[in-house]
C-alpha positions in Angstrom: 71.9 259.4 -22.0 71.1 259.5 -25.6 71.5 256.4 -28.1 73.8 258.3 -29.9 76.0 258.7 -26.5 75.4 254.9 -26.0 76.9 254.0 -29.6 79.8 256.3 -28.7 80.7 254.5 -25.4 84.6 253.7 -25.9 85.0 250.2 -27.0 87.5 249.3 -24.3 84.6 250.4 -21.7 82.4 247.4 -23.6 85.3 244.8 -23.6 86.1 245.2 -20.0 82.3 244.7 -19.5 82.2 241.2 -21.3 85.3 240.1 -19.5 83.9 240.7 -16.3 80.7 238.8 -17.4 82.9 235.8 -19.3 85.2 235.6 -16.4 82.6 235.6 -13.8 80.2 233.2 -15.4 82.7 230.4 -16.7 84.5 230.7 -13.3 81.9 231.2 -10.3 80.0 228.5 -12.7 83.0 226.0 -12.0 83.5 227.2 -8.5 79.5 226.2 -7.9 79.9 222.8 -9.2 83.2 222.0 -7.8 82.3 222.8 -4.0 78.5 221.3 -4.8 80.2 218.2 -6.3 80.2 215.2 -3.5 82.7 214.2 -1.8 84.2 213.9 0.9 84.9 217.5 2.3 83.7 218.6 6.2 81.0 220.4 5.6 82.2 222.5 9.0 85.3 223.1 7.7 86.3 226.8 7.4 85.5 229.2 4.9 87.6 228.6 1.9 89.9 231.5 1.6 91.1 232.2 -1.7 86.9 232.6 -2.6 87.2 235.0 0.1 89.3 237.1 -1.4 87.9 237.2 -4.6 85.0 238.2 -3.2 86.8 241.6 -2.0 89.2 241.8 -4.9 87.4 239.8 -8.3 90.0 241.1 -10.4 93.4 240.0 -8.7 94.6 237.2 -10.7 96.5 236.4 -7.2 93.3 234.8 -6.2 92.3 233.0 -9.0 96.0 231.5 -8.8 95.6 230.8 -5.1 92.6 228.8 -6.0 93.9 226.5 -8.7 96.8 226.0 -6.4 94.7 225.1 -3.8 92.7 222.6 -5.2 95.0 220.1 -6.7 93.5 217.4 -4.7 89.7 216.4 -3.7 87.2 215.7 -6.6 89.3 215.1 -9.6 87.5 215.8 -12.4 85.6 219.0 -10.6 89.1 219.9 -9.8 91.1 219.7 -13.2 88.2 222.2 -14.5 88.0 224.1 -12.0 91.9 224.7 -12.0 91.6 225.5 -15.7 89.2 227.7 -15.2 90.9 229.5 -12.3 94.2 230.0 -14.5 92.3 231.1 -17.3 90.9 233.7 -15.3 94.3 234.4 -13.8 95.6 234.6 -17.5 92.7 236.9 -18.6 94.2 239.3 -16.0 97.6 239.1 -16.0 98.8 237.2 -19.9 102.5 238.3 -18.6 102.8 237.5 -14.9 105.8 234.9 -14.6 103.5 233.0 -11.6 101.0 232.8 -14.0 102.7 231.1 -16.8 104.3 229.0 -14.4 100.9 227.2 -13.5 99.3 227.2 -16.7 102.5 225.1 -18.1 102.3 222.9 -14.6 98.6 222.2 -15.7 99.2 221.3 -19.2 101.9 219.1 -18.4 99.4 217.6 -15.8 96.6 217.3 -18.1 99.3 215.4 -20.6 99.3 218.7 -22.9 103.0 218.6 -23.3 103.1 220.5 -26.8 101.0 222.9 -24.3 103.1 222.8 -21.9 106.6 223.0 -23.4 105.0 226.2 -25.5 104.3 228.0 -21.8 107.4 226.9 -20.1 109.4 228.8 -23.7 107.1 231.5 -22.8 108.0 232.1 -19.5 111.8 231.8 -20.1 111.5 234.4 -22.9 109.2 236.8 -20.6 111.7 236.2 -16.9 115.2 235.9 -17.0 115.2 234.7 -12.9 113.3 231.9 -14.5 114.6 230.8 -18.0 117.5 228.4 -16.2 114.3 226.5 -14.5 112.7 226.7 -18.1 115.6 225.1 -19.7 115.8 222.2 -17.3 112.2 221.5 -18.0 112.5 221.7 -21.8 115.1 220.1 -21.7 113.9 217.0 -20.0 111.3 216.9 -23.1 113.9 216.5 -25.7 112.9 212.7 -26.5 109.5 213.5 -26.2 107.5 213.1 -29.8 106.4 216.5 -29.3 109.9 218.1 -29.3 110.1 218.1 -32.8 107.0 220.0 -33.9 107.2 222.5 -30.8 111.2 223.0 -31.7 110.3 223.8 -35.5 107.6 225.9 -34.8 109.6 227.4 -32.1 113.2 228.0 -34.4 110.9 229.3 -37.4 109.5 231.8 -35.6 112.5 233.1 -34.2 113.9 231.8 -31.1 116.5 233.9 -29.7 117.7 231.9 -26.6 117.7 228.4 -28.5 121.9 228.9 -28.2 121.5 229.5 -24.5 119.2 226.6 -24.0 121.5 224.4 -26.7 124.1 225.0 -23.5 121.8 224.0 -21.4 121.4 221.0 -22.3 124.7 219.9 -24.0 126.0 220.8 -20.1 123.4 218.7 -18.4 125.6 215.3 -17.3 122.2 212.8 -18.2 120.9 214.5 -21.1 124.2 215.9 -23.3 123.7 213.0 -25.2 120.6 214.8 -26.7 122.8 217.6 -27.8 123.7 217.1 -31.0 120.8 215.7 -32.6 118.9 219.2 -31.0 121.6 220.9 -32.7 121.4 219.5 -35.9 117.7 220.3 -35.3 118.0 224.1 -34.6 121.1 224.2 -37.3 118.4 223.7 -40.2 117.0 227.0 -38.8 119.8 229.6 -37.7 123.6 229.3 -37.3 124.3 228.2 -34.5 126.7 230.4 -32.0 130.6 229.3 -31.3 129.9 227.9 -27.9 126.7 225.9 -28.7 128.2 224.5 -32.0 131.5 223.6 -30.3 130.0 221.8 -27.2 127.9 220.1 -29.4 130.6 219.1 -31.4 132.8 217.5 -28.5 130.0 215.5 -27.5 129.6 214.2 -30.7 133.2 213.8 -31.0 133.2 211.9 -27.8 130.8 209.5 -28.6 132.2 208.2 -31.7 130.9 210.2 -34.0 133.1 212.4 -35.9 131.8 212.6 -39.1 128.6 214.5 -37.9 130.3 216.3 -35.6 132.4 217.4 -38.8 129.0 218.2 -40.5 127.6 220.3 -37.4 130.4 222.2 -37.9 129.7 223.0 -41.3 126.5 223.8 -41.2 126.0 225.8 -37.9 129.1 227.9 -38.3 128.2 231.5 -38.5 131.4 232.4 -40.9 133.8 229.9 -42.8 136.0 230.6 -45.3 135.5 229.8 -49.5 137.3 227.4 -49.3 138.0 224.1 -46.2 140.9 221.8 -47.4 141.1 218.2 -45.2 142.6 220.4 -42.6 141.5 223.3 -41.6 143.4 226.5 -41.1 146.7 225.1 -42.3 148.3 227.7 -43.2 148.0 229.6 -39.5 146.5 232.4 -41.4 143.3 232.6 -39.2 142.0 233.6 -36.0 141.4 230.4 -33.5 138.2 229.5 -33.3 137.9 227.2 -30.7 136.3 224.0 -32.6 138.6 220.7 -32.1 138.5 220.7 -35.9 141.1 223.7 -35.8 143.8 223.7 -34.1 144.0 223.1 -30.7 147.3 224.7 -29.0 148.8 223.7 -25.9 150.5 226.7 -24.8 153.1 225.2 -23.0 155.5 226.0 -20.3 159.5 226.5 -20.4 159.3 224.3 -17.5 156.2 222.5 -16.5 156.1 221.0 -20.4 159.5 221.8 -22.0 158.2 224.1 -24.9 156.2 227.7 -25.4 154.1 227.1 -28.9 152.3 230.3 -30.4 150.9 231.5 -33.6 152.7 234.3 -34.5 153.0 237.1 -37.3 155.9 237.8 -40.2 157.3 234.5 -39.9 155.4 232.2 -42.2 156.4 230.7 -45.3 156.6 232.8 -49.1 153.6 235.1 -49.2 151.8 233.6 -45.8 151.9 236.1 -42.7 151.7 233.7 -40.1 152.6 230.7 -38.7 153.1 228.5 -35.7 156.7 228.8 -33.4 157.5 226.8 -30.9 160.5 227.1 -28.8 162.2 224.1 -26.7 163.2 224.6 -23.7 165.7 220.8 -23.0 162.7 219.8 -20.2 160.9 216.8 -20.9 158.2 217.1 -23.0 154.6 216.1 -21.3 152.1 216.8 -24.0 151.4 217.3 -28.1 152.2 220.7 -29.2 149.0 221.2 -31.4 146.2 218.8 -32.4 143.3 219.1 -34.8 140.4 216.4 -35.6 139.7 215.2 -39.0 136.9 213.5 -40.8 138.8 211.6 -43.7 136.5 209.1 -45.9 138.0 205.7 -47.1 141.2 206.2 -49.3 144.6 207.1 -50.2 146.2 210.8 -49.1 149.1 212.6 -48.3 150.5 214.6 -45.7 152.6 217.3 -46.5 154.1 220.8 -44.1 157.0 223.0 -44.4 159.4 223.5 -41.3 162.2 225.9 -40.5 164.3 225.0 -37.7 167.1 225.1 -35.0 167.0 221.5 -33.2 169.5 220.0 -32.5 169.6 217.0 -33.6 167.5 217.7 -36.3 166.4 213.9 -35.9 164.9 214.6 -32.9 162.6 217.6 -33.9 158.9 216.6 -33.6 156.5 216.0 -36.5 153.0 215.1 -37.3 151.8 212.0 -36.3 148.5 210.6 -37.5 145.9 208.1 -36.0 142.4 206.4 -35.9 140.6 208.3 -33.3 139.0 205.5 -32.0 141.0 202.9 -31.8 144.7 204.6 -31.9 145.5 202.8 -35.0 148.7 205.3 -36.9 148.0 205.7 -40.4 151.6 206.9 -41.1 153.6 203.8 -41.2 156.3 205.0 -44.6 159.0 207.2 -44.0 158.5 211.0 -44.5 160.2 212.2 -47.8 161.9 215.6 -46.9 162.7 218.5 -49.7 164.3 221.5 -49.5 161.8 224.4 -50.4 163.8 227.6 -49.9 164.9 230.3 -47.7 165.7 227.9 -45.0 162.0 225.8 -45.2 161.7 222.3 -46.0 158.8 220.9 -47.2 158.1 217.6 -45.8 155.4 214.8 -47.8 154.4 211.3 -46.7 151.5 209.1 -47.9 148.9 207.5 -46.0 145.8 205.2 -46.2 142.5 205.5 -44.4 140.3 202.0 -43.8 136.7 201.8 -43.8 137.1 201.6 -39.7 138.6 204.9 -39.5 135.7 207.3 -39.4 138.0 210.1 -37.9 141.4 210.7 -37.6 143.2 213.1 -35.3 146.5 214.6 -36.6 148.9 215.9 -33.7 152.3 217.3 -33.4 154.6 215.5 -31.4 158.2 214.4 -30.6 159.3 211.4 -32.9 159.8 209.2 -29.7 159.3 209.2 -26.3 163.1 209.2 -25.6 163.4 212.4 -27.4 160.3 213.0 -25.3 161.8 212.1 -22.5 165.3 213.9 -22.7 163.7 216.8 -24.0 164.1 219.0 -26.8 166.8 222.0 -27.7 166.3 224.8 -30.2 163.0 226.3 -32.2 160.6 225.0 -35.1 158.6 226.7 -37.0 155.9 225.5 -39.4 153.4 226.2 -42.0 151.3 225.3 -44.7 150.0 221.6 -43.1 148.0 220.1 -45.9 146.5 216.7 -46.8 145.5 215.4 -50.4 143.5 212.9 -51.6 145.5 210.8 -54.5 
């Protein structure tokens, strides 16, 4: 062969070369020095098996992963190198085998890498869908870790497409959804978040006490909002349902099992609006609030204002909003409502209210005026619109 034909040799020819060399001199190196290292091993015992089969098949990452997996105990420090070496053989071979990934992330976590090792156990989620559940556990156990923040970032900026899936994950997991909104508020920074993450994250938030972030996390995961967000949210019925508890959250009812059928429908709303919530009573007892929505109100003075069309009879017993203190209960509408008659059969109705300094949230809810009117039931239909409060 002439030198030219040598400095034509394909390159991929030469690199296969050089791994074969690298591979075989950092590993069988190791190998040498890990078996010649003393300890305590029988030096009857029989032939060691994965080195067996290398020596048929050198470039089966199988066997370098059989050996690292079979020398987890013995020599310590001889081990822990000659495991790394053995996986970074295996990777060499095989960068995208699932088994593969799976060890190298096991190691790092052993070897106290956890930035290492939450970066591989991503990896493998992102590369095996059979194994991106088991991923998200493990990640998710790493959340309070110091290194969640930087490998979360670097993660998110790069463009992490199943950081809503794992968000799930983990607001789902019974000992570590307490973690879920601060990950969320993490990731939020980054990307919107989707409608299921945000929400869950949301109602744990909400359930611990804390519904001015959760009120935040709405705002700045939410994928679309409209212009404008008044102190309640979707008052005037107008838009879809979107499933946060800081819209409204409808109980649908039954003629019988809860004494009322309550639905958002079409042409029936007030002036130019096109929609608006009905609700038909049925005389049953009434067993539940007709339609609830959280709200994170600062310190001050407000008022409460809707407009109602109706058919009860008495009209004294037709239900209205109550408002309370999340927390602790408290109502926040102690003076009477002042009632004026709008047009076209609506009456707009306006009370004030107060929030303290202890009332970080407030949930407003529609509901009979007492619970004998509960109690006896309700007869006839209401319908209402345009549910507003102002800060005076």
């Amino acid at each position: 062969m002439t030198a030219t034909n040598e400095e034509n040799r394909p390159t991929s020819f030469v690199a296969i070369c050089l791994l074969g060399a690298l591979v075989g001199t950092i590993f069988f190196g190791s190998v040498y020095r890990y078996f010649h290292a003393p300890d305590d091993r029988d030096s009857a015992s029989e032939p060691f098996a994965p080195l067996a089969y290398l020596r048929l098949r050198p470039f089966d990452s199988a066997g370098y992963l059989a050996l690292s997996e079979s020398v987890a105990e013995g020599n310590a420090d001889g081990a822990m190198r000659l495991r790394t070496h053995a996986l970074g053989a295996a990777s060499l071979l095989a960068p995208v085998d699932p088994q593969v990934i799976r060890a190298e992330a096991a190691l790092a976590f052993a070897r106290g890498d956890v930035r290492s090792g939450l970066d591989k156990t991503a990896r493998l989620g992102a590369l095996s869908p059979t194994d991106q559940a088991d991923a998200f556990r493990v990640l998710a156990s790493y959340v309070a870790h110091p290194a969640w923040r930087d490998f979360a970032n670097a993660r998110l900026t790069a463009g992490w497409d199943a950081s809503d899936q794992f968000l799930l994950t983990l607001c789902n997991d019974a000992q570590l959804s307490q973690y879920a909104f601060a990950v969320a508020a993490q990731f939020a920074r980054f990307r919107p978040l989707s409608p299921a993450a945000s929400h869950c994250a949301e109602n744990r938030a909400i359930a611990s006490g804390d519904i001015p972030g959760a009120y935040r996390l709405r705002l700045s995961a939410a994928k679309t909002l409209p212009a404008r967000i008044g102190f309640v949210f979707n008052g005037n019925f107008e838009l879809p349902l979107s499933g946060s508890l800081f819209d409204w959250t409808l109980e649908p009812g039954g003629e019988y099992r809860e004494g009322f059928v309550a639905a958002i429908r079409p042409d029936i709303g007030f002036g130019g609006s096109n929609k608006a919530l009905s609700l038909r009573f049925t005389g049953r007892p009434i067993r539940s609030a007709m339609a609830q929505q959280y709200l994170a109100l600062g310190p001050g003075k407000y008022q409460l204002s809707y407009l109602s069309k109706q058919t009860v009879q008495p009209a004294a017993n037709s239900p209205a909003w109550a408002l309370r203190c999340a927390g602790s209960g408290t109502p926040l509408i102690i003076e009477g409502w002042a009632d004026l008659v709008a047009s076209s059969g609506w009456t707009r109705h306006r009370v004030p209210f107060t929030v303290g300094v202890n009332c970080s949230g407030q949930l407003l809810s529609l509901e009979p005026k007492s619970k004998l009117s509960s109690l006896e039931g309700i007869k006839g239909t209401l319908v209402i619109d345009e549910v507003r409060v102002e800060q005076q």
